[in-house]
C-alpha positions as CSV (number, residue, x, y, z in Angstrom):
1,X,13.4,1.5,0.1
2,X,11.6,2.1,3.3
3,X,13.8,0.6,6.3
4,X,10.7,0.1,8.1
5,X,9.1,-3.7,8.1
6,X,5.5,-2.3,8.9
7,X,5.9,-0.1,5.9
8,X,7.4,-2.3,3.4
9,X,4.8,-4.8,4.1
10,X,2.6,-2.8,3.8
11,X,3.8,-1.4,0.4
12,X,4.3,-4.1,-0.9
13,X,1.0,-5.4,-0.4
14,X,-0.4,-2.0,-2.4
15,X,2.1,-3.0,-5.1
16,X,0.3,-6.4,-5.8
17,X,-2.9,-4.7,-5.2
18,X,-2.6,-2.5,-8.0
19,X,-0.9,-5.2,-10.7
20,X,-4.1,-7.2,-10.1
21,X,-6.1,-4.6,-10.7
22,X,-4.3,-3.6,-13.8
23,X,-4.4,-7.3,-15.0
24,X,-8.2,-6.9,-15.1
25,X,-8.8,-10.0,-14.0
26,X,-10.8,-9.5,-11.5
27,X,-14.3,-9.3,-10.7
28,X,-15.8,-6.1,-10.2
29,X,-16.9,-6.5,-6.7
30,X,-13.2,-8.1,-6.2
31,X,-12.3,-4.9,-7.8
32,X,-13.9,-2.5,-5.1
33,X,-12.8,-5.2,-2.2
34,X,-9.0,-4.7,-3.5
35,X,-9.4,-1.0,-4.0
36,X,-11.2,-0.5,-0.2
37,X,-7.8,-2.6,1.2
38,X,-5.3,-0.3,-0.8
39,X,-7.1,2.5,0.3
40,X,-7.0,1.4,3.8
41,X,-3.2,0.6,3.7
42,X,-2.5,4.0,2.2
43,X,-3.7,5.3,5.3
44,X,-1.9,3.5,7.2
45,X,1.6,3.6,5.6
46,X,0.7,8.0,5.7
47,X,0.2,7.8,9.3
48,X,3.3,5.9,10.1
49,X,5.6,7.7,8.2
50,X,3.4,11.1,9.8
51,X,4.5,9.5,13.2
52,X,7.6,8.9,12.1
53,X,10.9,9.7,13.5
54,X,11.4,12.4,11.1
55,X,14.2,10.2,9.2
56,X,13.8,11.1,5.9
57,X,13.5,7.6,3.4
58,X,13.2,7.6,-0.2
59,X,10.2,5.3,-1.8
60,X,10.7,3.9,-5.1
């Protein structure tokens, strides 16, 4: 589990992302909206662990 709050907030935030989305029950537009935000936190959790420390973590 990543150590880092930023990135476990973040994580965890993609996690719910992607059971709504597999609920399919959302809205289509809701659907893109929650897709643009994962996509966006993706980016962000790859550029913190790129500027990382170089500690090595393991993601379940």
């Amino acid at each position: 589990m990543p150590k880092d709050p930023d990135i476990r907030r973040r994580m965890d935030r993609v996690e719910e992302i992607i059971d709504r989305l597999d609920a399919d029950e959302v809205s289509l537009e809701d659907g893109y909206d929650l897709y643009d935000e994962g996509q966006e936190l993706l980016a962000e959790i790859r550029e913190l662990l790129h500027d990382g420390d170089g500690e090595v973590i393991e993601i379940e």
